[in-house]
N, C-alpha and C positions, 0 to 999 in steps of 0.2 A: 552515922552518915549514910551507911548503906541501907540500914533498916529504913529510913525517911527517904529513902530513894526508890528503894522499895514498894511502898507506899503509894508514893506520888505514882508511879508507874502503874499499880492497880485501880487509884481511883481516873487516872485518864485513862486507862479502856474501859473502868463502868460506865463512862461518862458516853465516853463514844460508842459503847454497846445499847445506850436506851437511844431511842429514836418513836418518833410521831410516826403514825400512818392510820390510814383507815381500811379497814376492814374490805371483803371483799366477799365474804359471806357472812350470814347470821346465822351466829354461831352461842352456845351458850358457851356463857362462862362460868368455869366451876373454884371453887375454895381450894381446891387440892387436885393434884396430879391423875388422883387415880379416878378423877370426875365422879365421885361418891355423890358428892353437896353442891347445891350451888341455891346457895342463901336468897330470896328473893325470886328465884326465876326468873336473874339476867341474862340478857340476852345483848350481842353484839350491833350497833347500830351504824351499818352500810355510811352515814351520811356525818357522821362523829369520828373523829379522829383520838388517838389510844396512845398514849407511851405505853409501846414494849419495852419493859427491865432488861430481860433476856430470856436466852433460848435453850430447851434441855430436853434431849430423847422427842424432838420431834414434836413439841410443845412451845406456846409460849406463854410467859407472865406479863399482865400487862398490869396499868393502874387505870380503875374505872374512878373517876372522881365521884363523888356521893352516896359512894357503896360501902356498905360493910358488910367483909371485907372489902377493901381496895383494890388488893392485889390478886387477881384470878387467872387462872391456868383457862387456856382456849388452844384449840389443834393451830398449828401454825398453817395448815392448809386455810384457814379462815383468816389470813392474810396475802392468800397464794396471790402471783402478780397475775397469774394466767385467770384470774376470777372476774377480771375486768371483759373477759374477751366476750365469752359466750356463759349465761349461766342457764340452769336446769329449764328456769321458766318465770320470764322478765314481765314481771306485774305491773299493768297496765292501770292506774286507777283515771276512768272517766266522768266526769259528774253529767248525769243526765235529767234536765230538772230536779226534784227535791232527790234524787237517786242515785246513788252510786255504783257501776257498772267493774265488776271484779274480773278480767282477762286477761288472756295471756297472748304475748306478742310474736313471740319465739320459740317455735318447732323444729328438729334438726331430726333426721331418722337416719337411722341405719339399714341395710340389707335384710334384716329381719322385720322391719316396722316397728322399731321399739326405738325412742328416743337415745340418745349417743349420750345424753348429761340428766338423763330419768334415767325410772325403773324397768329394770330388766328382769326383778321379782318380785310377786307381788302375794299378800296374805286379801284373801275376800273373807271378810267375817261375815257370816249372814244368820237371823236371829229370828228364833222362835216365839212369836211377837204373842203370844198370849202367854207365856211364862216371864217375861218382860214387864208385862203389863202385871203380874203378881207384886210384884215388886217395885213398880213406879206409876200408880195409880192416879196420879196426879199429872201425870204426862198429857198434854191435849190429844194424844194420837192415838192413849189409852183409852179416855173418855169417850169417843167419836169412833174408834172400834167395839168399844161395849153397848151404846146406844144404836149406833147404826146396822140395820140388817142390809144395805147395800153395799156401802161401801166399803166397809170392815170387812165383808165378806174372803177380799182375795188372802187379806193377812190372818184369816181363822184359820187356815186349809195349809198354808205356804210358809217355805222360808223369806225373810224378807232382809232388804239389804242394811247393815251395820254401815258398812264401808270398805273399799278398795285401797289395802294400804302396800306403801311399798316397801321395801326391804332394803338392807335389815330395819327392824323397828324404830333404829333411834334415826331415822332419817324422814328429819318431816321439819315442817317450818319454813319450808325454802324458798329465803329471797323472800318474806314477809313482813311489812311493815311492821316494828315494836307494839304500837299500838295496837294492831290487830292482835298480835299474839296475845296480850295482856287480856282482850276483850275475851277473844277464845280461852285462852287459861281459865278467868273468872265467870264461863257460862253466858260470859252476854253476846248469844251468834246474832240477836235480830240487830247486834251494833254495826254488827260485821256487813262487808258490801254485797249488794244484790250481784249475780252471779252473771254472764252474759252466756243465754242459753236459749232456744227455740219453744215454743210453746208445745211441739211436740214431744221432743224429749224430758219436758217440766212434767207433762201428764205422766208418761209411763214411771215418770219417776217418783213420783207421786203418788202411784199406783204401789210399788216395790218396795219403797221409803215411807212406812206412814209415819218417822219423824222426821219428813218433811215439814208437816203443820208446826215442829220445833224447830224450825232451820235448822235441822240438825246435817242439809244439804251443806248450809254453808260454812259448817265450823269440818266437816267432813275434805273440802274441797281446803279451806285455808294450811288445816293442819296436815292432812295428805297426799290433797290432789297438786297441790304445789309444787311435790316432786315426782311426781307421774311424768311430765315432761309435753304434756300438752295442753292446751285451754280446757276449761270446765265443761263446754260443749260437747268433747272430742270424749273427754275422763270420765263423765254420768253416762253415754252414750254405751262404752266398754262396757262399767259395770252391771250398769240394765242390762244387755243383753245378756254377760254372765248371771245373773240372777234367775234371767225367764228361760235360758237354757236350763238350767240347774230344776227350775218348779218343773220339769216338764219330763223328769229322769222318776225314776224306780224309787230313787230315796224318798221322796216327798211323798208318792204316793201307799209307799208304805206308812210313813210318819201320818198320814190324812186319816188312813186306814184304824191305827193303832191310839187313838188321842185315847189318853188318861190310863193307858197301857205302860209299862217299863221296855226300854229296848237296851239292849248294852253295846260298846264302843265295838265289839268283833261283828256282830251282827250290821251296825251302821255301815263297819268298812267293806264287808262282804256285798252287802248292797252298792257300796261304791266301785266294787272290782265289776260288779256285774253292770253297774251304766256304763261306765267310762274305760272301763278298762281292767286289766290286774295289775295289782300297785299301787291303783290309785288312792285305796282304801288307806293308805299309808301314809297319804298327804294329807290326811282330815285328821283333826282334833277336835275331843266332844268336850264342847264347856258345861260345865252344871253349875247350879244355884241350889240349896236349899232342896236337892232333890229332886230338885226338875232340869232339862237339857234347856238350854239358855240358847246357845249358841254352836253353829261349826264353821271353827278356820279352816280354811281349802288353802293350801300352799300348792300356787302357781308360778310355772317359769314362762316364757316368751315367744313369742315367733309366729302366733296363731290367735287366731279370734272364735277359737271353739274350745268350751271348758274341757271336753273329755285330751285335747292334746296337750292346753296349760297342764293340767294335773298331772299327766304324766311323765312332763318334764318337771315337775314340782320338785322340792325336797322333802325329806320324809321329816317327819311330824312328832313328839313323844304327846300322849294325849293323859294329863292326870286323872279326868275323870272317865271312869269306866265303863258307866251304866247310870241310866236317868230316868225320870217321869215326862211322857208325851205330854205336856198340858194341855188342859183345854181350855175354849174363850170366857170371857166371864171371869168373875173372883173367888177362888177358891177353888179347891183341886175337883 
């Protein structure tokens, strides 16, 4: 009698511990606690409501109907009640004749000029666009930089913009339609919305971004500028200038200097104490490929709109690769 009493008593708190609600951010959801897997690349839908099971260490379990598995682990903050209030950056979508206009509505700043529900860190990846081009030669922005002796010109010489991500890395997505992610996820950016930005800023960016000609503007803005914490206009704007700041320092015209030369990571950094700062050498990471430098992340912090002060509020950096090939334009080293 007591065992069946027993009983009864745990399945009516199961019963009253699941409950419906919807989401409040998009959020993935993973197979396991320790968010290793998440089968599919589900993600949370803002406008779909969820049985939560229950709640454990700051997590929840919910059941997504049509998934395998069903049952996924998602942060309980991706229920928070307070998500309703104010979020990072409340996506506008406009249709404007056959077009659709991608903005943001909602800017909140603090004392420093950095967004109160953005980022207040941010990685600039910026990329060695003829070693790039080694290796994705089929890219249109390849193509149009090996034919072209004008235009291609700025990207032979310079670093050029990757993207402005924020930090930490696994923070991106934010407050993005399923659909869109899905489109991002599987490469289709020209699916993705036109972006609401000035003709001015389109150019320089343009200029900085030669995968621009792959909207690679706009899977750049979905998947990071989303939580930057301001509209696209505001976000391409930062980065261009960090960018033309950056071509305009010691490192590049060393890098201009040295093409189809080897430089290594202490020499890159020493070049970086000497533009920006001492320290700063610290915040950069050298990516390589196949023996050539690919890529440098600049780890930046906040408060300023001049790369040499981001950098040296930066956090410092571990870099694997050590030493690389300058490439040069064209195919082949």
């Amino acid at each position: 009698m007591n065992k069946l009493f027993l009983v009864c008593i745990f399945f009516t708190v199961s019963l009253l511990a699941r409950h419906d609600a919807y989401p409040t951010k998009i959020c993935p959801a993973f197979n396991n606690m320790k968010h290793s897997k998440n089968t599919h690349d589900v993600y949370l839908d803002t406008t779909k409501e969820y049985t939560i099971m229950k709640e454990h260490k700051g997590q929840k379990l919910i059941l997504i109907k049509g998934e395998q598995p069903a049952q996924r682990w998602v942060d309980s903050e991706c229920f928070s009640a307070s998500g309703n209030n104010l979020s990072s950056v409340d996506i506008a979508i406009k249709s404007i004749g056959k077009s659709t206009v991608l903005t943001s509505n909602t800017k909140k700043y603090d004392s420093a000029g950095v967004s109160e529900s953005g980022s207040k860190n941010n990685l600039l990846a910026l990329s060695w666009h003829n070693a790039f081009c080694e290796t994705h030669r089929s890219k249109k922005e390849c193509k149009r930089s090996l034919l072209s002796s004008g235009k291609g010109k700025y990207s032979k010489n310079n670093f050029v913009l990757h993207g402005l991500w924020p930090q930490p890395r696994n923070k991106i997505y934010c407050n993005v339609e399923r659909d869109f992610v899905y489109a991002d996820k599987h490469g289709k950016w020209r699916d993705l919305p036109c972006l609401a930005m000035d003709e001015e800023i389109e150019k320089r960016l343009a200029r900085v971004m030669p995968g621009f000609a792959s909207e690679l503007h706009k899977h750049e803005w979905v998947k990071h500028g989303t939580c930057y914490g301001t509209d696209p206009q505001e976000y391409f704007e930062d980065a261009v200038s960090l960018v033309e700041q950056f071509n305009e320092s010691k490192v590049v015209d060393y890098f201009s200097k040295n093409i189809g030369k080897q430089v290594t990571l202490k020499q890159v950094r020493h070049l970086f104490d000497r533009s920006f700062g001492v320290g700063t050498g610290k915040r950069v990471e050298l990516r390589c490929r196949k023996g050539l430098i690919t890529e440098l992340w600049l780890q930046l912090g906040s408060g300023s709109d001049d790369l040499g002060t981001l950098l040296q509020r930066g956090k410092p950096i571990r870099s694997r690769c050590q030493k690389g090939l300058i490439d040069r334009a064209g195919y082949g080293r």
